[in-house]
PASEBA-1860 file (N, C-alpha, C; in nm, 3 decimals):
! residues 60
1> XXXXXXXX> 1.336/-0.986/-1.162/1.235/-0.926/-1.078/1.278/-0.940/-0.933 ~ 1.251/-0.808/-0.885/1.299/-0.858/-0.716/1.184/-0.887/-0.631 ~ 1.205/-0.918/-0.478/1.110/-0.945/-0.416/1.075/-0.794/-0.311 ~ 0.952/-0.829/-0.288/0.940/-0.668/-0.268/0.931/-0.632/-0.113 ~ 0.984/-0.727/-0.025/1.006/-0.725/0.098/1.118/-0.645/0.105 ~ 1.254/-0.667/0.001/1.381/-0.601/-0.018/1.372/-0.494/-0.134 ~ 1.246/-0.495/-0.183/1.280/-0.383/-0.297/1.314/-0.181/-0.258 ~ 1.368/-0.203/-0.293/1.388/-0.076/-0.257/1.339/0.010/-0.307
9> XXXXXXXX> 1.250/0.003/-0.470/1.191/0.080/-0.485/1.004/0.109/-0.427 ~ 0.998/0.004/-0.275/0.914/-0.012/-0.205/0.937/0.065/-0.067 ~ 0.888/0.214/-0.094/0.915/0.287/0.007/0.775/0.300/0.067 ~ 0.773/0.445/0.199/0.684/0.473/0.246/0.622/0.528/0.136 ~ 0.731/0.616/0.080/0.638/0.699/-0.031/0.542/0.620/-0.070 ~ 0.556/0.554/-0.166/0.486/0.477/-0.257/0.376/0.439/-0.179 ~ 0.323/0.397/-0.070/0.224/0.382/-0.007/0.127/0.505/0.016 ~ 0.223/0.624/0.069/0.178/0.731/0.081/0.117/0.826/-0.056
17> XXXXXXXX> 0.193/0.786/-0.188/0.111/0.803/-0.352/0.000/0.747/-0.354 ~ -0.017/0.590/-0.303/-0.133/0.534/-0.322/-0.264/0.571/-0.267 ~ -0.258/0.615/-0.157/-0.315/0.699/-0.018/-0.373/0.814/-0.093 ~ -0.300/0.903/-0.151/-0.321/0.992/-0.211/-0.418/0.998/-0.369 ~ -0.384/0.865/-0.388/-0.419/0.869/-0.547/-0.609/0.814/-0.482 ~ -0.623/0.746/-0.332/-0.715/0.700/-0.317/-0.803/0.806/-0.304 ~ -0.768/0.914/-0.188/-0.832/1.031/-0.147/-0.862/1.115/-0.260 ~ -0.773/1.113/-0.376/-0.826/1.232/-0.499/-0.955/1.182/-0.537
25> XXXXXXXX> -0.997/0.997/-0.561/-1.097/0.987/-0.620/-1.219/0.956/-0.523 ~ -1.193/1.038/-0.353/-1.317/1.010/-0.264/-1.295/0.942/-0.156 ~ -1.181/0.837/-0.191/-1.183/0.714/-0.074/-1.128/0.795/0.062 ~ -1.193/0.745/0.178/-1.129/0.793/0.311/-1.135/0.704/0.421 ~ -0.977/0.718/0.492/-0.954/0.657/0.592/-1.114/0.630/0.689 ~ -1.104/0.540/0.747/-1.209/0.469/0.876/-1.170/0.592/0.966 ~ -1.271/0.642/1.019/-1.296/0.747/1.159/-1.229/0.641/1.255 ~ -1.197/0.670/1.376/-1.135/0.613/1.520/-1.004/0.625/1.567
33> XXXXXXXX> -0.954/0.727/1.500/-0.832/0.771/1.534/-0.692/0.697/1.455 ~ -0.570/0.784/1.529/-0.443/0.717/1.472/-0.426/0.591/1.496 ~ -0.429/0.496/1.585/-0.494/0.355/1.587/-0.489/0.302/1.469 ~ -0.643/0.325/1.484/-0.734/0.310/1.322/-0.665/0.287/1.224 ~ -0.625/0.389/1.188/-0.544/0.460/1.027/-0.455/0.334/1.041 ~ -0.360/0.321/1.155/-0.218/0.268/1.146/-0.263/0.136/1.100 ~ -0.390/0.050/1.174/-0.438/-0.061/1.147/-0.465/-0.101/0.986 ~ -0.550/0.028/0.978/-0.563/-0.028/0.798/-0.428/-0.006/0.736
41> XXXXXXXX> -0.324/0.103/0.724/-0.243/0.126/0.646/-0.173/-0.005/0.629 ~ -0.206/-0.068/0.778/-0.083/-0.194/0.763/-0.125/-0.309/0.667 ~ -0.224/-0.308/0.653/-0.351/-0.394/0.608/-0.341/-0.372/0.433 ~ -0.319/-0.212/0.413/-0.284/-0.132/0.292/-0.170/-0.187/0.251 ~ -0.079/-0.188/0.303/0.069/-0.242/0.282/0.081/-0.372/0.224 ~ 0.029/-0.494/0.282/0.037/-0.655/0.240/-0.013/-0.640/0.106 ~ -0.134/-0.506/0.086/-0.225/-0.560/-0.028/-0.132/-0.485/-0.160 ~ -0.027/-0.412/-0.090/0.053/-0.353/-0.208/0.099/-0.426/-0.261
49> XXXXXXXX> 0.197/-0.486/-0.171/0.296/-0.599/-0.158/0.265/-0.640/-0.297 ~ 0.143/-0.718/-0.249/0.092/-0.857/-0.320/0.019/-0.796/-0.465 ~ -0.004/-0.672/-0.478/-0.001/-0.620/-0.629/0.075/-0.562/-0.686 ~ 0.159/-0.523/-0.651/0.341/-0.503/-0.674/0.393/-0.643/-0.721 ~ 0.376/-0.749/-0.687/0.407/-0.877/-0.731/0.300/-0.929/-0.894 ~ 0.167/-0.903/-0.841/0.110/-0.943/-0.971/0.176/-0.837/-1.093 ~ 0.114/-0.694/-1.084/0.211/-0.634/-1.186/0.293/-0.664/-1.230 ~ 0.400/-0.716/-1.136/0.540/-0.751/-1.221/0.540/-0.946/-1.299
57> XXXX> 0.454/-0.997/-1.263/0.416/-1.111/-1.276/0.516/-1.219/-1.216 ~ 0.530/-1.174/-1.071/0.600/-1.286/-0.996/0.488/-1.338/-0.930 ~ 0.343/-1.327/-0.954/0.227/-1.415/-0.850/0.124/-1.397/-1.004 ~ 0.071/-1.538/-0.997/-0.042/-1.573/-1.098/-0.169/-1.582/-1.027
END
């Protein structure tokens, strides 16, 4: 299992699928501009991270 700081199959894409898979079922970005967005996405990102890790079962 790799770590997913270096994984390479940890692209923008894949954030940008998730984004997408959120908006099909309703979810939407916080109003306040590009700011905003950039703030949560980053926020979006750690929480990938860290379920990208449970999935693969490198975090219990």
């Amino acid at each position: 299992m790799s770590n997913s700081t270096t994984d390479l199959r940890f692209t923008p894409l894949l954030a940008t699928d998730i984004q997408a898979v959120l908006e099909r079922h309703g979810y939407r970005l916080p109003s306040g501009g590009e700011h905003v967005h950039e703030l949560v996405l980053a926020r979006v990102d750690v929480v990938l991270r860290n379920l990208v890790e449970i999935f693969e079962g490198r975090t219990w």
